[in-house]
N, C-alpha and C positions, 0 to 999 in steps of 0.2 A: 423656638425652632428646636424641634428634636434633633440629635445626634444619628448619625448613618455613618454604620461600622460598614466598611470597602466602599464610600465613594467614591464616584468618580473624579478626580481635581485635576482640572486645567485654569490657566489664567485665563483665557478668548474661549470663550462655546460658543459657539456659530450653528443655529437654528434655521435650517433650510438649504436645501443641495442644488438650489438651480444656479443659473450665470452668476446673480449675487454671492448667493454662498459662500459659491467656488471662489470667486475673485477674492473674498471678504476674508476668507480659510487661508488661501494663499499668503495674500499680502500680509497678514499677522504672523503666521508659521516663521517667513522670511527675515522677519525685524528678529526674531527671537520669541516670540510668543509663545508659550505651552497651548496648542489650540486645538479644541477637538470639534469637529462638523460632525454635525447628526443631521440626517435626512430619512424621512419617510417612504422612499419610493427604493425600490432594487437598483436603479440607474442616476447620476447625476446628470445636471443641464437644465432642469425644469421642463419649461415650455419650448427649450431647445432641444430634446433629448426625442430617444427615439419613440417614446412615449408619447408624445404630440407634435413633433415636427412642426414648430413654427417656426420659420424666419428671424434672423436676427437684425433687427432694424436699428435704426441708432442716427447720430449726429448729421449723416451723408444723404440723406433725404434731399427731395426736391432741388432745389437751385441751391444749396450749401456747398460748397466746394472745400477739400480740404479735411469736411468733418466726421472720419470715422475715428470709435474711438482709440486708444493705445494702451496702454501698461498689459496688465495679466490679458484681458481679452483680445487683444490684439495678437500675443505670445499666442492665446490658444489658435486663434482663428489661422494662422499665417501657420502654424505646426498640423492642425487638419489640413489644408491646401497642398502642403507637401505631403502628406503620408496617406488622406483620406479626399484626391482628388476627383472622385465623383461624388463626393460629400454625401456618404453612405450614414445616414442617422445611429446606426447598431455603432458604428467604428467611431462615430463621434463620443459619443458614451463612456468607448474604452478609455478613448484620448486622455477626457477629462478624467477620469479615475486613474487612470497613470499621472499624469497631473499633480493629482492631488498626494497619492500614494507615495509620491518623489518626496515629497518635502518629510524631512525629519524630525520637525517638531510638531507637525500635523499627523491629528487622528482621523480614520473615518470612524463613521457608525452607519449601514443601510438600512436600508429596511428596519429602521429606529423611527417611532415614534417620541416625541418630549413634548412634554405641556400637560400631561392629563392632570397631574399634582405640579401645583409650583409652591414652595416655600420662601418665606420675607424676613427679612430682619426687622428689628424692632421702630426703622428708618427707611422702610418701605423697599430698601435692595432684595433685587433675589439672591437667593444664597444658595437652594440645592430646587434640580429640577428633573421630575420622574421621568423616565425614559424606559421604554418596550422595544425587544427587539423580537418581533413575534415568529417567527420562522424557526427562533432556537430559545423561545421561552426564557430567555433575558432579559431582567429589569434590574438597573440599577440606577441610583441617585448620581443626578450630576453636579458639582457647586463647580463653582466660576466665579473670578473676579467681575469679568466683565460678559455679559452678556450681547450677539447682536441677532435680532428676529429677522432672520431674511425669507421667510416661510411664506410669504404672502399673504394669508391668511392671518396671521399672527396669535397661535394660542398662546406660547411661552405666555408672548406682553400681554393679550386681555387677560388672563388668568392672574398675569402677575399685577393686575389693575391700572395698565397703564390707559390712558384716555383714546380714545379715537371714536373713527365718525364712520358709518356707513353712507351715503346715498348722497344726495345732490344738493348741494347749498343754494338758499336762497340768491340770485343778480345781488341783493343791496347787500350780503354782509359784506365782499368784496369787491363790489361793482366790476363784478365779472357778464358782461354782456355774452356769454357763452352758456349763462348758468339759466334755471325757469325761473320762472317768478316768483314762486315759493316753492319752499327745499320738502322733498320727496324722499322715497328710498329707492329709487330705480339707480342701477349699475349698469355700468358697461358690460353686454351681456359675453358672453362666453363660445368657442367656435370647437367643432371638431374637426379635425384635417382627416383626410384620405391620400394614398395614393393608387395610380392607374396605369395601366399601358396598354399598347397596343400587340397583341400576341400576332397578326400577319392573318388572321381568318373570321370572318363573323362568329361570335359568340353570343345568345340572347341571353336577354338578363329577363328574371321571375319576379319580381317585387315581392318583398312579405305583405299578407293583408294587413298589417300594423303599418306599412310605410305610410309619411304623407304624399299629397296628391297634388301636384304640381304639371297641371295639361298641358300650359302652352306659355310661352316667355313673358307673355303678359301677366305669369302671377309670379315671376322673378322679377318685381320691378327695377332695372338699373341694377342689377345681380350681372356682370358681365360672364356668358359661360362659351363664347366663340372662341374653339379648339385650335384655329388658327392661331390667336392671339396667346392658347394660355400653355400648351404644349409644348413640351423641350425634345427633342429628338422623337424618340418613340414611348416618354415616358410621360406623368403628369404628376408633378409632383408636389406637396404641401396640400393640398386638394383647391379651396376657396376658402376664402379666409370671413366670407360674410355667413356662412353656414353658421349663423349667430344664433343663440336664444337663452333666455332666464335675465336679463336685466330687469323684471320686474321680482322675482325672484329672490329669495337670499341664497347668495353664491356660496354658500359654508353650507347650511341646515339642513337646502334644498340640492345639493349637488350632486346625488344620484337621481334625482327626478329630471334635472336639466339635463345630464347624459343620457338616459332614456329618452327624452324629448331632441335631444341633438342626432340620435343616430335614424329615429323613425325621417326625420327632416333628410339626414344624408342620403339615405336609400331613396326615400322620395323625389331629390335631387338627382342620383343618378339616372333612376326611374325614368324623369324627364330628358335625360342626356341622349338615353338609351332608346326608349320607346315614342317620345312625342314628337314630332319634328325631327328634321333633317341638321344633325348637331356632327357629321360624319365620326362619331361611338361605335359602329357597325362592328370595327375589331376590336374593341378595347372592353377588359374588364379590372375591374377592384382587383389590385394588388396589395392591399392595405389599408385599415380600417381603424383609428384611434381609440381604442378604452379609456381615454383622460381626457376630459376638455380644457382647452387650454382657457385658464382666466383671465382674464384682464384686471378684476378689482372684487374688492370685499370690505375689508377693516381699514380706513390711512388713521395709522396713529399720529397723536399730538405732539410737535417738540416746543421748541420755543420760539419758533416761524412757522408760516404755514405760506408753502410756495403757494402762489396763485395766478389765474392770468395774467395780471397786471405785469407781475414779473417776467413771464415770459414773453408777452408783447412789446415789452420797454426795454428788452434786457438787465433787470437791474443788477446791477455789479455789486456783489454783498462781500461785505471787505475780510468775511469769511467763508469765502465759494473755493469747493474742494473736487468739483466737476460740472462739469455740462451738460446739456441737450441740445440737441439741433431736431425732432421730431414733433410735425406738426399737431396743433393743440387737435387733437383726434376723436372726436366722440364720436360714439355710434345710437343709431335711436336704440333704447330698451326693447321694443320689441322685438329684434335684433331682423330676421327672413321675413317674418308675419310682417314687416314694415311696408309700408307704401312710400317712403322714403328712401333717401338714396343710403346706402348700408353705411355709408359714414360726412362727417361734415368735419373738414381741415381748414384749418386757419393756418399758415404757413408762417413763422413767425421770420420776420428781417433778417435775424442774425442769430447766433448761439446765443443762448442764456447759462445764468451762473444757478448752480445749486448750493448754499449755505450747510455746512458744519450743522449752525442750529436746527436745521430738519432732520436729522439724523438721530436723533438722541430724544430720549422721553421728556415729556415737561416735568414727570411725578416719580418716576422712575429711575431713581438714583445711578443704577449702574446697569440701564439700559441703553441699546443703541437700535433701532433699527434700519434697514435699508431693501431697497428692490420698490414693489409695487405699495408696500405700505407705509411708506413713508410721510415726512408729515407735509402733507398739500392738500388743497383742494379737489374736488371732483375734477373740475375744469381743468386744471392741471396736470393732474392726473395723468389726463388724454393725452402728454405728451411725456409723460416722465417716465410711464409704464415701460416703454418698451426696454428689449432686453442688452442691447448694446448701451443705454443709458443706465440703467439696473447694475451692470458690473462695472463701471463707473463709478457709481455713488457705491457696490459692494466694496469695491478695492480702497475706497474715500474712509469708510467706516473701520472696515477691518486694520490700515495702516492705524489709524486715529484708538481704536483699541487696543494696537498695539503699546504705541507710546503712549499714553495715558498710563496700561498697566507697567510700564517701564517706570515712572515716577511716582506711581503710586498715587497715581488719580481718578476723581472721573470725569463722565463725558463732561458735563456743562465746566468742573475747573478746568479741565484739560483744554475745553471753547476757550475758556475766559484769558490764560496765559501764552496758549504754544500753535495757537495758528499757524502764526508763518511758521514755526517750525515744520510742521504738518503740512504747508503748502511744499514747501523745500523738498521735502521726502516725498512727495507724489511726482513733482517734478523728475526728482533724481532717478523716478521710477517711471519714464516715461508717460504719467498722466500729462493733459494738457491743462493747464487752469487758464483763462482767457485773462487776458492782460499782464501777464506774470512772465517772467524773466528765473531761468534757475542761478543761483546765490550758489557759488561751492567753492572756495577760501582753499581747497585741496587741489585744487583743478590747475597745471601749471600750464594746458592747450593757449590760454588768454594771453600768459607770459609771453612768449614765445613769437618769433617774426613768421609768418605763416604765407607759404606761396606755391603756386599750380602749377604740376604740367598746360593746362590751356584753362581757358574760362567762355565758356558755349556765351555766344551771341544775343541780346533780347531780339528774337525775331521767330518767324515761324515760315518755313520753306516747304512743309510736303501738308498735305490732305486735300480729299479728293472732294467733301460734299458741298454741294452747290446749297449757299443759301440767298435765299430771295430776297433782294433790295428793290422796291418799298416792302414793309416800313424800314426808315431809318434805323441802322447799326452803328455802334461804337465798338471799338475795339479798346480799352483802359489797359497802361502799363507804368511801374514805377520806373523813371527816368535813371539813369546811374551817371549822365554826361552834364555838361553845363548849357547844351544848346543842341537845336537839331536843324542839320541844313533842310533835309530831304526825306522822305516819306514813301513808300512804294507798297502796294498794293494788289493783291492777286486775282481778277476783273474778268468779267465774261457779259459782253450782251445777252438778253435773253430774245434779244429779236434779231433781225439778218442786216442792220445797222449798227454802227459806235452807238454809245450807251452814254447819256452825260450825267454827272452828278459833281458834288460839290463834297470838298474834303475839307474840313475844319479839325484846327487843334485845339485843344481844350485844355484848362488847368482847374484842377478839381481838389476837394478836401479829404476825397477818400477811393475806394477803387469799390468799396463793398456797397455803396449807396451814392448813385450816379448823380449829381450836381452842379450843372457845369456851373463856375462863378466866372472862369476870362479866356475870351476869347482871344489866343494867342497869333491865329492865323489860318488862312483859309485859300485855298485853290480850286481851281477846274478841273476836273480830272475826264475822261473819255474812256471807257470801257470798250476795248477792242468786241467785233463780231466776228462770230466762226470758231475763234479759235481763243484759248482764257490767253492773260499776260499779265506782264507785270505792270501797273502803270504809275510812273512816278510823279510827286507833287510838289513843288517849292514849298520848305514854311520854314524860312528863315526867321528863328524865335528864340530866345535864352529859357534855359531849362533851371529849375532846383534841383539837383542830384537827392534822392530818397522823398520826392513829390509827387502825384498823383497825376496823370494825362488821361487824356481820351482824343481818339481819332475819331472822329463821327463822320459816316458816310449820307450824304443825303440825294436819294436819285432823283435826277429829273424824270430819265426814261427808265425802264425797269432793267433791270441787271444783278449778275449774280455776284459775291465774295466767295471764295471759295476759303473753307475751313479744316481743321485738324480737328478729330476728337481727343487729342490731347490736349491735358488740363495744366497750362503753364505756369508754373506757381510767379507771381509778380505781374500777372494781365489778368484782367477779365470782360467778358464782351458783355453785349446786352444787345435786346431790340424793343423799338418802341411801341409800344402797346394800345390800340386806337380807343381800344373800349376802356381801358381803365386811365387813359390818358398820363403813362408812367415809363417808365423802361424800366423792360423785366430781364436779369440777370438769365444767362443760360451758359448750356456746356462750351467746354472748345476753345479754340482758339483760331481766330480768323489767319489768313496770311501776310502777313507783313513783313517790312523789312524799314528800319532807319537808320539813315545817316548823321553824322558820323557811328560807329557803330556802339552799342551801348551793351558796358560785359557787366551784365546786372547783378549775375551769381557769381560772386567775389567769395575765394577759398575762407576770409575770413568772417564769413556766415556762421561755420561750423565754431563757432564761439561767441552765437551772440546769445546763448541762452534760451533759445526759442525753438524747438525742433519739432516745426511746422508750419506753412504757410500763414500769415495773419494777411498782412497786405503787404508789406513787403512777402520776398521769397524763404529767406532762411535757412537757404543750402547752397554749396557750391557745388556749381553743373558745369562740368564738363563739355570739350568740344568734341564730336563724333569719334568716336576709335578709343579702342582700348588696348596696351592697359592708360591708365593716367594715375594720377601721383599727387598726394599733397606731403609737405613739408614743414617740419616745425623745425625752429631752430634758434636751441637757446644761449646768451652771450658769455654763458659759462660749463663746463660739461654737467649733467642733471642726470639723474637716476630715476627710472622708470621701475613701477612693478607689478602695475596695473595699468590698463587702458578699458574703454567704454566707449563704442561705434553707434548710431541711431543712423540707418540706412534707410532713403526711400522706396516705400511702400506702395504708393500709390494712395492714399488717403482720400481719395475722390469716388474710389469705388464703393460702394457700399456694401455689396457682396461679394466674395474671394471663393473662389472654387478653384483656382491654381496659383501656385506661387506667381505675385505681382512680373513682371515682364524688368519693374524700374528696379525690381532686389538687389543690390549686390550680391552675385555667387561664389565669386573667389578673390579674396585677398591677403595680402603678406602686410605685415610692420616690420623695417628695418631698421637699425641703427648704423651711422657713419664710422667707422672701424680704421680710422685714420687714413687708409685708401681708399677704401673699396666698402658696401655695403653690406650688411651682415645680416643676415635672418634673424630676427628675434621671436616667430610666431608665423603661422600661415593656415588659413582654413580655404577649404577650394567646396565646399557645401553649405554651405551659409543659407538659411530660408529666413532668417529671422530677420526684424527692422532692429531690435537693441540687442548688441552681444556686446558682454563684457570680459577679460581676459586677465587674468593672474598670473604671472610668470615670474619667475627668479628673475632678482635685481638686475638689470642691464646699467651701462653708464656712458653716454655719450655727448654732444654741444646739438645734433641733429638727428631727426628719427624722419623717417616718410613711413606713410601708408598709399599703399598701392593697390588700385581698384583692378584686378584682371579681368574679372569677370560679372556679365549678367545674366539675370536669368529670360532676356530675350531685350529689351528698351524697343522704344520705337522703331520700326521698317527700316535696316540702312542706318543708324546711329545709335549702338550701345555705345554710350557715356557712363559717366560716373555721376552718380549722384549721394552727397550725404549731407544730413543733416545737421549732425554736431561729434565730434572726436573730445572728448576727456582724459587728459591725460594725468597717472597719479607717481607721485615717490618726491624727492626730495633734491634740491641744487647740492652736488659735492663741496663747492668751494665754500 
């Protein structure tokens, strides 16, 4: 290794500026980490930026409840919603580059190139790595302790000889029944977006003689492009997302051949919008046209796992998993538009799966990390690990785990090998969700403490308007919090000009997320009024388990409706039964109902179980309607406070946020007890965020409340409170 008089030295270099990056940049800055991010493009975000305007998809997909993701991408997403509420792509951009710029141990680099030279130690680490900043003719050497490749592509790592695969594995190496029969080099191909609007007048559109030619809907096979369905107000935004092509292609070598071939296809697309058929495009023109195509895939480097179907169909729990995914295993054919196929094929997996530590990190690569799309998985995998809410996940996983590593003065794989949980701990602390995991924190005196409510909201569900259709059979699942239940009631509507009969049964089950009734605890007639909906109740005199699994199943004789909330109750979930697949499939909402005796599920001390997120149980105390409401700590000695840490709900069911959640807390106070009367210790009345945390000079009291004043809307008629977990920090006086 030659000597490089003014390089550039940081501990964490972070190679690539999209969700990853960002999340990866962040979360090491934060620990302390000297960290400098270089990215190639003028703008951060990647394939979120205004550069391609793709969607950011992630955990809360399909029938997932519960699963978007949290820590740094969560912070950004919930900070655009408030500031960038028509989710204007230029102003997301800024977002994140204020972001990033906040932090003070964090460098940027734009319009920076790094990989063209990489240099090794005699132990195969990189050690200095060239970088261009071509706008101002700046190049200089980077070294780094720790390196992580979030670039997609990944030059740093191929350069730096780290292993990886392009194309599509063989079914037998991992008996992946998603994969061909023999391994190929086809990729998930690549898409351009557009945006559109309606100006209020006809405007004709010209085709260039280079566009493709697309006459009539029959040569968009299964290409959904009905304006009804795809249009937002007056505008059309992200464009379509199967305007695919190059998966046979190499996504690196050939990537200005496949943006050429992507924009001929868009025009020719519009083309058809505009001139073939009746598509009602009469007023609307191109507002916006992509230069970048967004990818999906290219290089997945090798670590010392390689995620693959198996695991995300089975969920396997790797005793070293530092994030999730909830998106389904997603491939698309390689030919991507030119297909006579449907533009993609999902496998919806059960339930979240784990991502392991050891995919993150090079097999050969001493003090390499990677993370985002080229991580180390399979093709088939791939198809679901890509997306971009999962990417800053496993970014914020990596960057945390670079951090402390270079805290100890290690690397990835010793760093694997000794301080998991520690590294599980710290993602925790930082709002990631790790599935199965409980946060540990020996600081936290909230656990100490006798902890009780202004009120605690009822398990039941009293308002929503949509009729849903019984046959088939529905359930409604919830976790009991009582020892027994007299009575059961129900919210019923014939669908004919007669009472409606059906049969109500109660169920005892092993889980709420995968329906299985094992005991039939009891069961009634029930009579669905006509004309007009009601409540209709049903004896099921039954002993319950307190923190056990029920289900209500409805089963019609004559047909009738349940009427539903599209609110997502955390501690119920319904389902209906599904004739062709012979199953009960999970869906939104929440049916109406009401039990006796009454059951107060969300107990204020939720906010200290560790968990700050629905699993199957709930894992927040909710409030009964009206604000303000109040919780309570209070400890058997006077304690000293000098920090606290609030995780407020969000809404986590939604998958995309365009305005601050409705369930946010917006204003609230911490008090301490002042021997009569209670005392301000802190109060914010703008609050958009789900985690805030608060440093204050020492206070000293036996009891402290926090007080919810405000929402930023909750349900029609019920702003409550809702929070997930309170931590509280300082030391007992006595």
């Amino acid at each position: 290794m030659s000597a490089h008089a003014g390089a550039v030295s940081t501990q964490v270099a972070v190679i690539g500026g999209g969700l990853t990056g960002v999340s990866a940049a962040i979360a090491a800055a934060r620990l302390g980490a000297r960290t400098t991010l270089i990215q190639d493009r003028p703008v951060l975000g990647g394939n979120s930026s205004s550069e391609v305007r793709m969607h950011i998809c992630g955990g809360a997909s399909g029938h997932h409840r519960f699963g978007r993701e949290t820590g740094i991408i969560e912070e950004l997403r919930l900070e655009n919603a408030y500031r960038n509420p028509f989710d204007r792509p230029p102003l997301w951009d800024w977002l994140l580059w204020e972001s990033v710029r906040r932090e003070p141990a964090l460098t940027l680099w734009l319009n920076t190139r790094a990989g063209e030279q990489v240099e090794l130690s005699a132990d195969g680490a990189i050690t200095h790595v060239l970088c261009r900043q071509a706008h101002t003719e700046k190049s200089f050497w980077l070294q780094a302790d720790l390196f992580i490749d979030c670039s997609g592509d990944g030059e740093v790592a191929m350069r730096a000889g780290a292993e990886f695969r392009m194309g599509r594995e063989a079914r037998s190496e991992f008996g992946e029944e998603s994969a061909p029969e023999k391994p190929d080099h086809a990729v998930l191909a690549s898409s351009l977006m557009f945006e559109a609007r309606d100006v209020g007048r006809p405007v004709p559109f010209h085709p260039p003689s280079w566009a493709k030619d697309f006459p009539g809907d029959q040569d968009l096979p299964f290409r959904h492009h009905a304006l009804p369905r795809l249009a937002q107000g007056t505008g059309l935004g992200k464009g379509f997302w199967w305007i695919e092509f190059g998966g046979w292609q190499d996504t690196i070598g050939e990537d200005e051949a496949i943006r050429d071939e992507l924009v001929a296809i868009l025009f020719g697309v519009w083309d058809h919008l505009k001139n073939h058929g009746d598509h009602g495009m009469e007023n609307w023109v191109l507002d916006w046209i992509g230069a970048v195509p967004g990818k999906r895939e290219s290089r997945r480097f090798l670590g010392d796992y390689i995620l693959c179907q198996r695991d995300i169909e089975k969920q396997t729990l790797f005793p070293d998993r530092v994030a999730y995914g909830g998106w389904p295993i997603d491939l698309h054919p390689p030919e991507g538009i030119f297909s006579p196929e449907p533009p993609c094929d999902q496998r919806q997996a059960a339930d979240f799966y784990s991502i392991p530590l050891r995919s993150l990190y090079s097999k050969n690569v001493p003090n390499l990390l990677f993370a985002g799309r080229n991580l180390s998985a399979s093709h088939v995998a791939l198809g679901s690990t890509r997306v971009m809410g999962t990417c800053a996940l496993v970014g914020q996983a990596a960057g945390t785990a670079a951090a402390m590593a270079v805290a100890r003065g290690l690397r990835p794989r010793e760093f694997a090998e000794h301080h998991v949980h520690h590294l599980q701990q710290q993602l925790l602390r930082d709002d990631c969700y790790i599935i199965g995991l409980r946060r540990e924190d020996p600081g936290d005196l909230a656990p100490k403490s006798h902890i009780t409510a202004s009120s605690v909201r009822a398990l039941e569900e009293r308002t929503g308007e949509e009729r849903v259709p019984v046959p088939p059979a529905v359930v409604q699942g919830f976790v009991a919090s009582e020892s027994r239940i007299a009575q059961a009631a129900v919210f019923l509507l014939s669908s004919s000009g007669s009472p409606a009969r059906a049969r109500l049964r109660l169920y005892r089950s092993q889980s709420l997320k995968h329906f299985r009734p094992e005991e039939l605890l009891a069961e009634a007639e029930v009579l669905a009024p006509a004309g007009e909906p009601g409540w209709v109740t049903a004896q099921l005199d039954a002993p319950l388990q307190p923190g056990s699994f029920y289900f209500l199943e409805l089963e019609p004789r004559d047909p009738l409706f349940w009427f539903a909330s599209a609110e997502e109750l955390p501690g119920t979930q319904t389902a209906r039964w599904q004739e062709t697949g012979e199953r009960w499939q999970r869906r939104r909402g929440t049916f109406r109902f009401q039990l006796s005796p009454v059951h107060r599920l969300y107990r204020p001390d939720w906010v200290v179980s560790g968990i700050a997120r629905p699993e199957e149980e709930p894992n927040l105390w909710l409030s009964e309607a009206g604000l303000p409401q109040w919780l309570e700590f209070e400890f058997g000695e006077p304690t000293l406070l000098s920090e606290v840490t609030f995780l407020f709900d969000t809404d986590l069911g939604q998958q995309f946020i365009s305005t601050t959640p409705a369930t946010c807390v917006k204003g609230y106070r911490l008090d301490r007890w002042a021997s009569s009367h209670w005392q301000p210790v802190l109060e914010e009345r703008e609050n958009h965020q789900r985690l805030r945390r608060h440093r204050f000079s020492p206070v000293t009291s036996h009891r402290y409340r926090l007080t919810v004043l405000e929402t930023w809307g909750a349900p029609p008629g019920r702003p409550e409170a809702r929070i997930y977990e309170v931590r509280l920090y300082g030391t007992p006086v006595g």
